[in-house]
C-alpha positions as a Markdown table, in Angstrom:
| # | Residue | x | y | z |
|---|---|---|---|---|
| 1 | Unk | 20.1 | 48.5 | -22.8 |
| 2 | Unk | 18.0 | 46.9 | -26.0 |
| 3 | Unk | 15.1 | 45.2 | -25.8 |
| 4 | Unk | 14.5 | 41.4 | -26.7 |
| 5 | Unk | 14.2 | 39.9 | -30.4 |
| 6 | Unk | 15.3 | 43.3 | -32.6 |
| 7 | Unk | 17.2 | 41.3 | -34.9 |
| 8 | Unk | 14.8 | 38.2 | -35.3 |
| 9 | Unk | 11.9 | 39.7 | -33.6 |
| 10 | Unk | 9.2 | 37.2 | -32.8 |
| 11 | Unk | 6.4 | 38.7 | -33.4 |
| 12 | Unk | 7.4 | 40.6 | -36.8 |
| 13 | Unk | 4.9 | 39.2 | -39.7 |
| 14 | Unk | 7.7 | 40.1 | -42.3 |
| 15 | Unk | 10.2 | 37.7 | -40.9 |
| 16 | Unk | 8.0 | 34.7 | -40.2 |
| 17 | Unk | 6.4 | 35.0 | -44.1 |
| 18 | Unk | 9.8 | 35.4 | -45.6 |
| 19 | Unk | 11.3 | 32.3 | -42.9 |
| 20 | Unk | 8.3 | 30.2 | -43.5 |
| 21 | Unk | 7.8 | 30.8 | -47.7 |
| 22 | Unk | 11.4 | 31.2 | -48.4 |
| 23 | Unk | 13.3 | 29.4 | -45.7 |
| 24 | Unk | 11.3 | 25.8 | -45.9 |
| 25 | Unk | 11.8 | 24.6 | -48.9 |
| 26 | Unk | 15.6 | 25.8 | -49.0 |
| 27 | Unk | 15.8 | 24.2 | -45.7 |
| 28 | Unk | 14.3 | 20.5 | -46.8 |
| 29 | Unk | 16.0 | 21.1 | -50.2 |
| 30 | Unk | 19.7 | 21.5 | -48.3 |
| 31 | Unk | 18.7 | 18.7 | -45.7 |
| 32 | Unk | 18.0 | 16.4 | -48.4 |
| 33 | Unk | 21.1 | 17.6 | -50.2 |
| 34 | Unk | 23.2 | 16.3 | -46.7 |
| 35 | Unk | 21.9 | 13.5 | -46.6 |
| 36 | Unk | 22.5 | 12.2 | -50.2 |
| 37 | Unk | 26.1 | 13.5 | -49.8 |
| 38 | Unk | 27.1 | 12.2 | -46.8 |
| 39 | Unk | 25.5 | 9.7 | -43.9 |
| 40 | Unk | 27.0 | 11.2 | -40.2 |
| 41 | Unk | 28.6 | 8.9 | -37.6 |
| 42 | Unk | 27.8 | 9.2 | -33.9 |
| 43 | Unk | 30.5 | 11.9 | -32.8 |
| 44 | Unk | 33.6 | 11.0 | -30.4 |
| 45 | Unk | 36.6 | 12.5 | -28.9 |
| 46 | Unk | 34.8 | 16.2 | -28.4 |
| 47 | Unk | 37.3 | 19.4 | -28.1 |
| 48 | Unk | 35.5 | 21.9 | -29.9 |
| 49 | Unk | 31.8 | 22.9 | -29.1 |
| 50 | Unk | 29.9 | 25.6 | -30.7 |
| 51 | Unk | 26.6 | 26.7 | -29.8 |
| 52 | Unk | 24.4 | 29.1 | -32.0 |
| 53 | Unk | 21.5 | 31.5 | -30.0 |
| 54 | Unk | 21.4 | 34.7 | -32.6 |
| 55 | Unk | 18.5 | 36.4 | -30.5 |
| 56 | Unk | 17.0 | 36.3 | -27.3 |
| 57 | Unk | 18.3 | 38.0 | -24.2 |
| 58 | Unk | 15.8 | 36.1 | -21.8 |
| 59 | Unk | 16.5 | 33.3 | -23.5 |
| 60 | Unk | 20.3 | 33.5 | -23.8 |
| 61 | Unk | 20.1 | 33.6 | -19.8 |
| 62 | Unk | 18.1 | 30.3 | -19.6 |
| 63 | Unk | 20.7 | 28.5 | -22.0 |
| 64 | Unk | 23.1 | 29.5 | -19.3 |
| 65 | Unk | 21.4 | 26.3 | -17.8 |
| 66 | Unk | 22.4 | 23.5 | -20.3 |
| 67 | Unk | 25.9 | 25.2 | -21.0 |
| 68 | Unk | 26.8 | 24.5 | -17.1 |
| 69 | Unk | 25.7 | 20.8 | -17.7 |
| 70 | Unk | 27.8 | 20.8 | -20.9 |
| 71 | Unk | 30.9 | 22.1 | -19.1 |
| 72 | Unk | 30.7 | 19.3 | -16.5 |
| 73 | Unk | 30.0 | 16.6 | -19.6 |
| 74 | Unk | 32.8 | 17.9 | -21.8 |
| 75 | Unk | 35.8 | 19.6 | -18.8 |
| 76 | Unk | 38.3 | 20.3 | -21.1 |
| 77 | Unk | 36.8 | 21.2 | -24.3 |
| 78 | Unk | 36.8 | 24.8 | -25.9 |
| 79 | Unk | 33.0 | 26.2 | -26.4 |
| 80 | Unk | 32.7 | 28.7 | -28.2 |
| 81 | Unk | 28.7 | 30.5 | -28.4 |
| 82 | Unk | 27.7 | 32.4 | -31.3 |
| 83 | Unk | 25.0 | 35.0 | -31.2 |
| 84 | Unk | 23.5 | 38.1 | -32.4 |
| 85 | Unk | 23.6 | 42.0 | -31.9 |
| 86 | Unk | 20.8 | 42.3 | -29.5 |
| 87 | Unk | 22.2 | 39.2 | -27.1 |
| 88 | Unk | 25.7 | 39.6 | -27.5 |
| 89 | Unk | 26.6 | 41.7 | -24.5 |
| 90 | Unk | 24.3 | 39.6 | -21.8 |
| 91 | Unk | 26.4 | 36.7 | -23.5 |
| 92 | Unk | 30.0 | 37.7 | -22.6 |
| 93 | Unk | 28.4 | 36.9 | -18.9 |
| 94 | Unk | 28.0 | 33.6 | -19.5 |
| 95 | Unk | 29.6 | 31.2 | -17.0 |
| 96 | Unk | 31.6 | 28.2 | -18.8 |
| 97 | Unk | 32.1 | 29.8 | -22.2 |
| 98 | Unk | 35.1 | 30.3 | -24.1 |
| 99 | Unk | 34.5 | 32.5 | -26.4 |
| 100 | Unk | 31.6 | 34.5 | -27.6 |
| 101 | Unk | 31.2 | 35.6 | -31.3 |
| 102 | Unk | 28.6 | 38.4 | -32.8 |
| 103 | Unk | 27.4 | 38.2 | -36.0 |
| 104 | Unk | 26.3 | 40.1 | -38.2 |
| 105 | Unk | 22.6 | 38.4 | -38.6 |
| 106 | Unk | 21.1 | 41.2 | -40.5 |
| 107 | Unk | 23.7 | 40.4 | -43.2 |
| 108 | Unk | 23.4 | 36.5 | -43.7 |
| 109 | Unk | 25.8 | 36.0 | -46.1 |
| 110 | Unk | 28.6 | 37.7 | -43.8 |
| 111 | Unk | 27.3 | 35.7 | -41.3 |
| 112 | Unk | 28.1 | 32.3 | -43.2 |
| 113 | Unk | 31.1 | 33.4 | -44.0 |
| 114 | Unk | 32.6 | 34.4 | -40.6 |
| 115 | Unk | 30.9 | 31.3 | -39.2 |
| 116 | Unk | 33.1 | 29.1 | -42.1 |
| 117 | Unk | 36.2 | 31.2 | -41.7 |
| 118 | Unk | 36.4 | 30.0 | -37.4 |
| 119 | Unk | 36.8 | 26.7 | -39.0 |
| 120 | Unk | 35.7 | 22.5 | -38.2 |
| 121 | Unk | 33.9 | 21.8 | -34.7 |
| 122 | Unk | 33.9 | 19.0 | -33.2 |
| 123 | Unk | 29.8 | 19.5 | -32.2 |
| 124 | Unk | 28.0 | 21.8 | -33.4 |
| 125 | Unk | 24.6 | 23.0 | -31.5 |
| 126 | Unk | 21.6 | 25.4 | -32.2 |
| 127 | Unk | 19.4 | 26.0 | -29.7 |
| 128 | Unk | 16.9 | 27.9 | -31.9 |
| 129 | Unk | 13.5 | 26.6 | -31.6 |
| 130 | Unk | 12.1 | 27.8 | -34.9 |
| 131 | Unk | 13.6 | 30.3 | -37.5 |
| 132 | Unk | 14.8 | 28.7 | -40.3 |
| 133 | Unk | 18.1 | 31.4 | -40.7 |
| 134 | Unk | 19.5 | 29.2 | -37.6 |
| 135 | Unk | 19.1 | 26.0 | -39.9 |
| 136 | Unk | 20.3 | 27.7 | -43.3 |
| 137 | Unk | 23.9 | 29.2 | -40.5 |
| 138 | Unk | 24.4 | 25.5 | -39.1 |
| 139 | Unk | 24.2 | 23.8 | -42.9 |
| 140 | Unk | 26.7 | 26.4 | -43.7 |
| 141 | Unk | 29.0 | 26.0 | -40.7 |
| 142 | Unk | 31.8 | 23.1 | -40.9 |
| 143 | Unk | 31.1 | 20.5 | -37.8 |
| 144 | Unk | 31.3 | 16.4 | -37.3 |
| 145 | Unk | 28.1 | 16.3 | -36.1 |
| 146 | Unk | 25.3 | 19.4 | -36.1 |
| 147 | Unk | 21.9 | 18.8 | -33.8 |
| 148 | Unk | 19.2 | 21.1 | -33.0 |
| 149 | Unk | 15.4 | 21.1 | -32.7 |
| 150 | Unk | 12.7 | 19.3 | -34.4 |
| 151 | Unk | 9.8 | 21.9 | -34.0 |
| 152 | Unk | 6.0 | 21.3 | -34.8 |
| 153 | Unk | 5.2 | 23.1 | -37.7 |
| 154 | Unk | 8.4 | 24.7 | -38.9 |
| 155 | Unk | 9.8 | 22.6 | -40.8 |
| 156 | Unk | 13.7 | 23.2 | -40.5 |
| 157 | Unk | 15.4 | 19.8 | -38.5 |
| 158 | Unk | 15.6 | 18.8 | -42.1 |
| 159 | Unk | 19.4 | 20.0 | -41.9 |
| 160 | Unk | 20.4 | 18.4 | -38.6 |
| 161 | Unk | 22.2 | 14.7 | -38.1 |
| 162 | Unk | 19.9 | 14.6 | -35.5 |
| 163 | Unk | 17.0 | 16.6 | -34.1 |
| 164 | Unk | 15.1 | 16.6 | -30.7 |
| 165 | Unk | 11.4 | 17.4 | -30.2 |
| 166 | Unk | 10.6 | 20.3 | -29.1 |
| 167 | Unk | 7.8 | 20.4 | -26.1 |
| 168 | Unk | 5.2 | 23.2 | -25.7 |
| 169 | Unk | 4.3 | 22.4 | -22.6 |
| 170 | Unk | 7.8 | 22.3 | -20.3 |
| 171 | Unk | 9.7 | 25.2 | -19.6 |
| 172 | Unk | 12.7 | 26.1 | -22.4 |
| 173 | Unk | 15.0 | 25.6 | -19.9 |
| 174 | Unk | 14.3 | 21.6 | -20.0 |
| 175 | Unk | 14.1 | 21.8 | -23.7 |
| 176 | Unk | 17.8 | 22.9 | -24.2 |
| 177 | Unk | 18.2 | 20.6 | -21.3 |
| 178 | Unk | 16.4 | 17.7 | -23.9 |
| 179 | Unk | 18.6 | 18.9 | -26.8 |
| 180 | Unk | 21.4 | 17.9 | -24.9 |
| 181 | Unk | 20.7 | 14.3 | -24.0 |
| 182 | Unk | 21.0 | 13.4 | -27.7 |
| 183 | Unk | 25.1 | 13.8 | -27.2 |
| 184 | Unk | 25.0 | 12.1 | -23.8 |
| 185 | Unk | 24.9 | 15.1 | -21.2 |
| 186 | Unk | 22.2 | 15.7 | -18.1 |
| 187 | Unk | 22.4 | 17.8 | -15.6 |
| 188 | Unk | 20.8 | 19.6 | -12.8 |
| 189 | Unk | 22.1 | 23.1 | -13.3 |
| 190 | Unk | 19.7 | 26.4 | -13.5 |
| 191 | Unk | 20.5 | 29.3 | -14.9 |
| 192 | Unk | 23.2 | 31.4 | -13.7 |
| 193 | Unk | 25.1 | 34.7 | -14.3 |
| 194 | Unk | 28.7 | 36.1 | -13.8 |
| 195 | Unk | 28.0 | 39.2 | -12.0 |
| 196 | Unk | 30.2 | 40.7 | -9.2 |
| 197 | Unk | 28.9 | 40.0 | -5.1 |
| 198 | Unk | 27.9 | 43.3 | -3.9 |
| 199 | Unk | 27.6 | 44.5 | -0.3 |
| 200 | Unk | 24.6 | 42.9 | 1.8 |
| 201 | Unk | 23.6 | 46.5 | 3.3 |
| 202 | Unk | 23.2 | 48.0 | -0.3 |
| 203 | Unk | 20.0 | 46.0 | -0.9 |
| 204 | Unk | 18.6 | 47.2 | 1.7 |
| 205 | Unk | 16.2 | 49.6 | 0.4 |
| 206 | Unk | 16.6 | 49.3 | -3.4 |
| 207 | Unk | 13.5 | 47.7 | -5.7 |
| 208 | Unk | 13.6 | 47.6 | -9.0 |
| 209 | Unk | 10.5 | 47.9 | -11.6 |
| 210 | Unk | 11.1 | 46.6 | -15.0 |
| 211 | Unk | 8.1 | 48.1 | -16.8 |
| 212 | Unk | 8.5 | 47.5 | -20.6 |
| 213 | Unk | 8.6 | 44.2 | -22.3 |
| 214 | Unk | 10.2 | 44.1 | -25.6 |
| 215 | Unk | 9.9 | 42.8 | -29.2 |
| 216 | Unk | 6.9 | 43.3 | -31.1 |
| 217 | Unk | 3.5 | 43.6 | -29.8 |
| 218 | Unk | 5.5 | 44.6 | -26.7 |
| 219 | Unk | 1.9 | 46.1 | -25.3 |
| 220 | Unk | 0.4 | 42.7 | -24.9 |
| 221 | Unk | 2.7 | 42.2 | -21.8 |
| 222 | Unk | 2.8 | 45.5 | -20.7 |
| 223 | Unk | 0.9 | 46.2 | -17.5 |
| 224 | Unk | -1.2 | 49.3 | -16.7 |
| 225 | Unk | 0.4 | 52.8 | -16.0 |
| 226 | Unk | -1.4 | 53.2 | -13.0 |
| 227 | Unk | -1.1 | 50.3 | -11.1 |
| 228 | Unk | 2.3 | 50.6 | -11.4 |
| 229 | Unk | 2.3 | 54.4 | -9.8 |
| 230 | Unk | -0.4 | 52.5 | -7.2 |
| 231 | Unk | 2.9 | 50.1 | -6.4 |
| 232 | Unk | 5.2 | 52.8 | -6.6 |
| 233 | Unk | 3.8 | 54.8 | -4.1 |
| 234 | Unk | 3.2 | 52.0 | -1.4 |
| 235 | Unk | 7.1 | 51.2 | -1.9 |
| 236 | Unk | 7.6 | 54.5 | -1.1 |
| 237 | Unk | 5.8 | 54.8 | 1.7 |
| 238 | Unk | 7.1 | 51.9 | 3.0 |
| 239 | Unk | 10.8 | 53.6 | 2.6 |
| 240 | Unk | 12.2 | 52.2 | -0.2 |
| 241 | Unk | 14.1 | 53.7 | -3.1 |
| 242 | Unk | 12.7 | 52.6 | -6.5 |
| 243 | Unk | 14.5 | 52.4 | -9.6 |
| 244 | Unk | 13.0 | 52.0 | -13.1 |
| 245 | Unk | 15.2 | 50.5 | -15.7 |
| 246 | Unk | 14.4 | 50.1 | -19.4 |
| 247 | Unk | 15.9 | 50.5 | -23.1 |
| 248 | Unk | 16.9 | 54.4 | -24.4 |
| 249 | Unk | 13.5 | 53.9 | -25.9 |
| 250 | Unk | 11.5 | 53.3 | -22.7 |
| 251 | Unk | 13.3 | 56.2 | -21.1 |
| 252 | Unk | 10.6 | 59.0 | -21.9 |
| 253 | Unk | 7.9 | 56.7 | -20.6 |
| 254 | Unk | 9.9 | 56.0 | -17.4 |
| 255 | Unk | 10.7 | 59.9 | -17.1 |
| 256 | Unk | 6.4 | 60.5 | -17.3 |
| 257 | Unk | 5.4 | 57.7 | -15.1 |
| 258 | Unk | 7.8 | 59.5 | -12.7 |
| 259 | Unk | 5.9 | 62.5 | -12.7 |
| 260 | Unk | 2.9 | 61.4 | -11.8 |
| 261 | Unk | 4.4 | 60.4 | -8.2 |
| 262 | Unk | 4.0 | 63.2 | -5.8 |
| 263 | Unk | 6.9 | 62.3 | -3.4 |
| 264 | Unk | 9.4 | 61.3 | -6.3 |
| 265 | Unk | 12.7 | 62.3 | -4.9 |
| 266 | Unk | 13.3 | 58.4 | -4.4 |
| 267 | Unk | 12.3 | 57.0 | -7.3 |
| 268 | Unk | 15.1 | 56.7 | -9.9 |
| 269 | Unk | 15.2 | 56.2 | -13.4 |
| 270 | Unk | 18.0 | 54.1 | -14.8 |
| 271 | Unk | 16.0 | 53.3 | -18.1 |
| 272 | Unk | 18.2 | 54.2 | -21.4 |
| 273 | Unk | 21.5 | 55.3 | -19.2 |
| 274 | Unk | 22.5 | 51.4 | -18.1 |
| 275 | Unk | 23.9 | 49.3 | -19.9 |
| 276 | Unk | 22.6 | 45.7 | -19.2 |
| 277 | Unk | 25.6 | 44.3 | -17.2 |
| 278 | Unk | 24.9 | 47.8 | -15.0 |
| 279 | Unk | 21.3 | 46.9 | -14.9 |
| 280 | Unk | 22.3 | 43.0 | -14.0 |
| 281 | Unk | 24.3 | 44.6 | -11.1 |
| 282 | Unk | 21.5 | 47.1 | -10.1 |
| 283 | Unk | 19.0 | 43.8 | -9.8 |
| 284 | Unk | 21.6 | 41.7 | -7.5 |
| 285 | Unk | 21.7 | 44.2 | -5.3 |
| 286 | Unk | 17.5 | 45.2 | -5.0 |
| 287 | Unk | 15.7 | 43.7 | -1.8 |
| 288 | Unk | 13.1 | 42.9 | -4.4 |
| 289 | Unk | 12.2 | 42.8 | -8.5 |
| 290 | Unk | 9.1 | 43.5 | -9.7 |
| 291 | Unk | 8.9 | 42.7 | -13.6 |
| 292 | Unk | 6.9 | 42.1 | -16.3 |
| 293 | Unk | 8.0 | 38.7 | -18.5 |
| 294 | Unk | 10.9 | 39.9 | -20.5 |
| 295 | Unk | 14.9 | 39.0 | -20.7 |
| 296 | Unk | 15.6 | 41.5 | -17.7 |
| 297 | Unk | 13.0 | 39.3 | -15.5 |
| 298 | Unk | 15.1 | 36.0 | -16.5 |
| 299 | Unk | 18.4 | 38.0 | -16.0 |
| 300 | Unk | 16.8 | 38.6 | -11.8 |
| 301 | Unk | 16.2 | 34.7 | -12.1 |
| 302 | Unk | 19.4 | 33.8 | -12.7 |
| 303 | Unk | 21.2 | 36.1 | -10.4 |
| 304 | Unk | 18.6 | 34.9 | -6.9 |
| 305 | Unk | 17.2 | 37.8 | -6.4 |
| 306 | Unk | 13.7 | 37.9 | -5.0 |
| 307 | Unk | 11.6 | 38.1 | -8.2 |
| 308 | Unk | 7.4 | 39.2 | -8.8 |
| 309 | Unk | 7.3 | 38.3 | -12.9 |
| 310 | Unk | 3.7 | 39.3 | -14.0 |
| 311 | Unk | 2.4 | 36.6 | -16.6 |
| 312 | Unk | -0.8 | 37.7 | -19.0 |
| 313 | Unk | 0.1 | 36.1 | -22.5 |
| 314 | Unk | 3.0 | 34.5 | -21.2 |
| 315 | Unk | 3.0 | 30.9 | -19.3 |
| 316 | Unk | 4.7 | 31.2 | -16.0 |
| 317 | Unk | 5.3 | 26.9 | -16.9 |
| 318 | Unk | 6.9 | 28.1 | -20.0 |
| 319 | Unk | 8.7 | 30.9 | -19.8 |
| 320 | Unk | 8.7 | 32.0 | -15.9 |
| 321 | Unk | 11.3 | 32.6 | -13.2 |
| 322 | Unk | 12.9 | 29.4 | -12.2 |
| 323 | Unk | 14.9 | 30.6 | -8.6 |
| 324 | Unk | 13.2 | 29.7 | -5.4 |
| 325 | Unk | 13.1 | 33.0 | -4.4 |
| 326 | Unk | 10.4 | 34.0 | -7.2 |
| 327 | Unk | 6.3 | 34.5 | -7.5 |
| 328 | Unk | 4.9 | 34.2 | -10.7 |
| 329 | Unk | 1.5 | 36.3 | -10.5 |
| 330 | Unk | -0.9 | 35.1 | -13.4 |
| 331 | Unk | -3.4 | 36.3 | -14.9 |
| 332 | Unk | -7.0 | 34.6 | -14.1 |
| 333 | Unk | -8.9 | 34.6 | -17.7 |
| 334 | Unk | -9.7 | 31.6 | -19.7 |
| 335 | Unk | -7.7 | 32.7 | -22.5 |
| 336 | Unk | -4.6 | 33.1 | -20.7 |
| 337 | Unk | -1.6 | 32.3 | -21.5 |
| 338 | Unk | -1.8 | 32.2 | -25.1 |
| 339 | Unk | 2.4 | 31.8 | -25.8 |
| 340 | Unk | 4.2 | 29.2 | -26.5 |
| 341 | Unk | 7.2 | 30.3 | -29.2 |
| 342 | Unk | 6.8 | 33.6 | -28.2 |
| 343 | Unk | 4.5 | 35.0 | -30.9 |
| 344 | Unk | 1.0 | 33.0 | -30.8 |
| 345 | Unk | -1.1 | 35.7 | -29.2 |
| 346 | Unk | -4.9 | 35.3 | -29.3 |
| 347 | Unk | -6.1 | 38.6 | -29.2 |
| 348 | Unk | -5.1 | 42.8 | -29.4 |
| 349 | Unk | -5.6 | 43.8 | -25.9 |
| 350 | Unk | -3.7 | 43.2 | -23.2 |
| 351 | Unk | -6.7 | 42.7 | -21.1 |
| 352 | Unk | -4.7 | 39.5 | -19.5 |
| 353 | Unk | -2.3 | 42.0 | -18.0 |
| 354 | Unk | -5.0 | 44.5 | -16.6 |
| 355 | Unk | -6.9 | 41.5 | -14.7 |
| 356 | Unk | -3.9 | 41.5 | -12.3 |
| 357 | Unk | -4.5 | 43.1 | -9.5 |
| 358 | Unk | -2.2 | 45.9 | -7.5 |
| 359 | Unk | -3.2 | 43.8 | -4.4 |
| 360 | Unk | -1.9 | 40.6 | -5.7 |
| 361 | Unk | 1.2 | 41.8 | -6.6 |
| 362 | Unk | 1.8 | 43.7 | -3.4 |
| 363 | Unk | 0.9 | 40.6 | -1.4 |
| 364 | Unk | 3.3 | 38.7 | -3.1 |
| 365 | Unk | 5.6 | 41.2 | -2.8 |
| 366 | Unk | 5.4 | 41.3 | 1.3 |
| 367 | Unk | 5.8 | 37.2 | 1.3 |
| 368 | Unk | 8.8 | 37.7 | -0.6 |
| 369 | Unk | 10.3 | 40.3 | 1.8 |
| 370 | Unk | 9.5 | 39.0 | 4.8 |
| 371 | Unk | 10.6 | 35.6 | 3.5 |
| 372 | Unk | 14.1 | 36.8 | 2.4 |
| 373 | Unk | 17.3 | 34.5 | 3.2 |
């Protein structure tokens, strides 16, 4: 399993200098370019849909959202979703698509091509909330009518024929939700996930830890080693089996935080062996995750499970669990949360993370169980 945002990482420096300096002006130069060459009529008769999300497993899961309200707008039309490397695979489990397409992001040009190459669309939709490579893709792609985002501060709705605001104060969810409305869809779906129904007794004794957040400055969500051997061993004692999942590169980490439980033979680590659809099936059939905020915490979301997500930098309002059967535990310091895009954070500590408390979590962990359907 890879972590979030490798391709188009969030919080890489490089790509937002070379995306802001680079891809603004070509962005407003291209816009204004479309606009002089042609002036778009409100679209009609839709069959073909295509949706661009190039990053973002977490993120791919909440579009799952919008993409059931499109199905029930548009019944009979083909949708296809493009994306990248990193969210490709949690894509093909997307209910109500088509057809799913990887690109090759890291090679833009290739990307334009293949993108030209599948031909018109009828609509054409990018979900992208602020690099300008999605804006530079859907100028490049051949649609009757191309919407996506108008973001403060970045600069890119230039190229769309028309453009949504995007709000940093509702969750994403809503804002693909939002996008929508401008060709005529609403709906009440949340997000869901195609995963095979497993055996009611198998959950019985399974929770699952998702330690490691990815993306860069991943340490800024992580929380502490030791209060996650403190939770460990309570599960354990309680009689549970725990089972740690995480990327190949979180698998050492997993491995050593194992160690340091005395009566280990029941915890598990999964990290770096499953691939995500195994770990989506390991979390639908857990009694209970406990996660910090990361794709794998929206992927336990989608699926109903009972959900702890642990919010430091991250704004439960923003970018929490959305199921019923989920506790967002926050942290309690002025500062926090500090994230709205996903790459604003005010400080180099993660000391938002370490104010949340073992008890906290462990209480909300007991509701959750004792609470379960």
């Amino acid at each position: 399993m890879r972590r979030d945002n490798e391709s188009i990482g969030r919080g890489s420096k490089v790509v937002h200098l070379l995306d802001r300096y680079i891809g603004i002006p070509v962005v407003w130069f291209l816009g204004l370019l479309g606009k002089i060459k042609k002036n778009k009529q409100p679209f009609s008769n839709i069959k073909k849909i295509a949706i661009l999300k190039i990053n973002a497993i977490g993120d791919t899961v909440l579009l799952s959202a919008a993409i059931k309200d499109l199905r029930e707008k548009y019944r009979d039309a083909k949708l296809t979703i493009f994306v990248g490397e990193t969210n490709y695979e949690i894509a093909t489990i997307l209910p109500d698509v088509n057809e799913t397409i990887k690109l090759p992001i890291k090679n833009p040009l290739r990307t334009i091509i293949d993108i030209r190459k599948r031909g018109r669309y009828d609509l054409w939709i990018d979900f992208g909330p602020w690099p300008r490579l999605n804006a530079l893709i859907t100028y490049f792609a051949i649609a009757d009518y191309k919407i996506g985002f108008n973001t403060n501060g970045q600069y890119r709705h230039y190229i769309y024929d028309a453009s949504v605001k995007h709000n940093s104060v509702i969750h994403e969810c809503f804002n693909y939700k939002n996008l929508l409305k401008l060709v005529g869809v609403e709906g009440a779906n949340f997000p869901s996930l195609l995963v095979e129904a497993h055996n009611e007794a198998e959950t019985d004794k399974k929770i699952t830890l998702h330690l490691f957040p990815g993306g860069s400055k991943s340490y800024l969500k992580e929380w502490p080693e030791t209060n996650w051997v403190m939770i460990i061993r309570y599960f354990i004692g309680k009689g549970f089996k725990i089972y740690l999942t995480g990327a190949k590169g979180d698998r050492q980490r997993a491995l050593s935080l194992k160690e340091m439980i005395e009566r280990n033979k029941d915890v598990f680590v999964v990290a770096g062996e499953y691939t995500l659809k195994q770990t989506a099936t390991l979390l639908e059939k857990s009694r209970l995750v406990i996660t910090v905020n990361t794709g794998v915490m929206h992927i336990a979301s989608a699926l109903k499970c009972n959900v702890i997500s642990l919010q430091g930098p991250t704004s439960a309002k923003r970018w929490g669990p959305l199921n019923i059967n989920s506790i967002s535990v926050n942290s309690n310091l002025p500062c926090s949360p500090c994230l709205n895009l996903g790459f604003e954070y005010g400080c180099d500590n993660n000391k938002c993370m370490a104010s949340i408390s073992v008890a906290t979590v462990i209480d909300a962990a007991n509701k959750l169980l004792l609470t379960r359907e």
